[in-house]
C-alpha positions as CSV (number, residue, x, y, z in Angstrom):
1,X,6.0,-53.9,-116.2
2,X,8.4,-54.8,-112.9
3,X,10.3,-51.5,-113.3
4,X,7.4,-48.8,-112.6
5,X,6.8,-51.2,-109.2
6,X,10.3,-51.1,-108.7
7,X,10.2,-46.8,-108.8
8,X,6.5,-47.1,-106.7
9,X,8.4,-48.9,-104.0
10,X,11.8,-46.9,-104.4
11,X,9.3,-43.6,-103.8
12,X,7.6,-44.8,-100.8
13,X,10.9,-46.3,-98.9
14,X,11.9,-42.8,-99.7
15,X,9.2,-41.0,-98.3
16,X,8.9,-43.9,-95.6
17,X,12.4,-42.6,-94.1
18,X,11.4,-38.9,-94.5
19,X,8.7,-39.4,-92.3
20,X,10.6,-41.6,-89.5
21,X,13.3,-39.2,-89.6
22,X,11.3,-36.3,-89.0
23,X,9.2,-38.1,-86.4
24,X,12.3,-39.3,-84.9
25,X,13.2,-35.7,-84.5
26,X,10.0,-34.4,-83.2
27,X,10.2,-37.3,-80.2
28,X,13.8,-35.9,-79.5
29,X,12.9,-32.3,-79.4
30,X,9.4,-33.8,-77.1
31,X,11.8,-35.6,-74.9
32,X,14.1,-32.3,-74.6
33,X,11.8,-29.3,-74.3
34,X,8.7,-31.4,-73.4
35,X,10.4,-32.0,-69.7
36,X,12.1,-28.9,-68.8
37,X,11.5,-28.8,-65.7
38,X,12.5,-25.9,-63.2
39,X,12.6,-26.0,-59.7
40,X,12.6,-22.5,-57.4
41,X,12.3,-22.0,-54.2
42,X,12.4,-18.5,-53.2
43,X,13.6,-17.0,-49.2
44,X,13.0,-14.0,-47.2
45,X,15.3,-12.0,-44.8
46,X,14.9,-9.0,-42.5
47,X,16.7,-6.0,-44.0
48,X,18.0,-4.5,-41.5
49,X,19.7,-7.9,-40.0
50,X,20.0,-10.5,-43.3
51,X,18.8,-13.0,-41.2
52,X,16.2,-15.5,-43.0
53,X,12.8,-15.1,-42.2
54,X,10.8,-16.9,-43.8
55,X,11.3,-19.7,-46.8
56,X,8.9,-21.2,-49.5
57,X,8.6,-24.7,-50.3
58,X,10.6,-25.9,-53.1
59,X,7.8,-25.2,-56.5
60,X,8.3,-26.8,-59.9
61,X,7.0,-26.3,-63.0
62,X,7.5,-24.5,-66.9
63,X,9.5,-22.0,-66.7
64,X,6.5,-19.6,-66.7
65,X,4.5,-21.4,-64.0
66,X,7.9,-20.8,-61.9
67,X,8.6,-17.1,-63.2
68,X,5.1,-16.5,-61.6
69,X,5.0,-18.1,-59.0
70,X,8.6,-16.1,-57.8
71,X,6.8,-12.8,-58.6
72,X,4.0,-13.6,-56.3
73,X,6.4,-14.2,-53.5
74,X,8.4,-11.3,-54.1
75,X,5.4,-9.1,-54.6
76,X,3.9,-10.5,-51.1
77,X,6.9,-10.6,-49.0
78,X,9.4,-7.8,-51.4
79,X,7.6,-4.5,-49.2
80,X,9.0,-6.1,-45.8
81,X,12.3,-8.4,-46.8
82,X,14.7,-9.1,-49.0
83,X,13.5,-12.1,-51.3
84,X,15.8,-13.9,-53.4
85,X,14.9,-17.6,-55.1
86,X,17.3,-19.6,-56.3
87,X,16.7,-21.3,-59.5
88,X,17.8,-25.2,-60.0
């Protein structure tokens, strides 16, 4: 009668450390991709002269939000100046 408890409990510690390793990985991969972060900030110059014009404030943000927000300040300010952003 003890040994099918003994198998019972054998079955959940089992499935009791699949669980906590797979959550344990899914918190890792939260922490990792979760909070990458990108910071841009994205600067104009005359192109005739390369001097700097005009400059954004540093923007952060998913890497989409900031692949956006780079193509809105090149598609404003790209017809007149050079725009470059720099990535960080």
């Amino acid at each position: 009668m003890c040994a099918p408890i003994v198998i019972n409990i054998k079955i959940k510690l089992t499935d009791m450390k699949k669980y906590i390793s797979l959550l344990a990985v899914l918190f890792i991969a939260l922490l990792i991709f979760g909070s990458c972060k990108k910071c841009s900030q994205c600067t104009a110059k005359d192109k005739v002269t390369h001097n700097q014009v005009n400059s954004s404030d540093e923007f952060c943000g998913s890497k989409k939000a900031v692949s956006e927000k780079e193509s809105g300040y090149k598609s404003a300010w790209g017809t007149i100046y050079d725009v470059q952003c720099s990535t960080k």
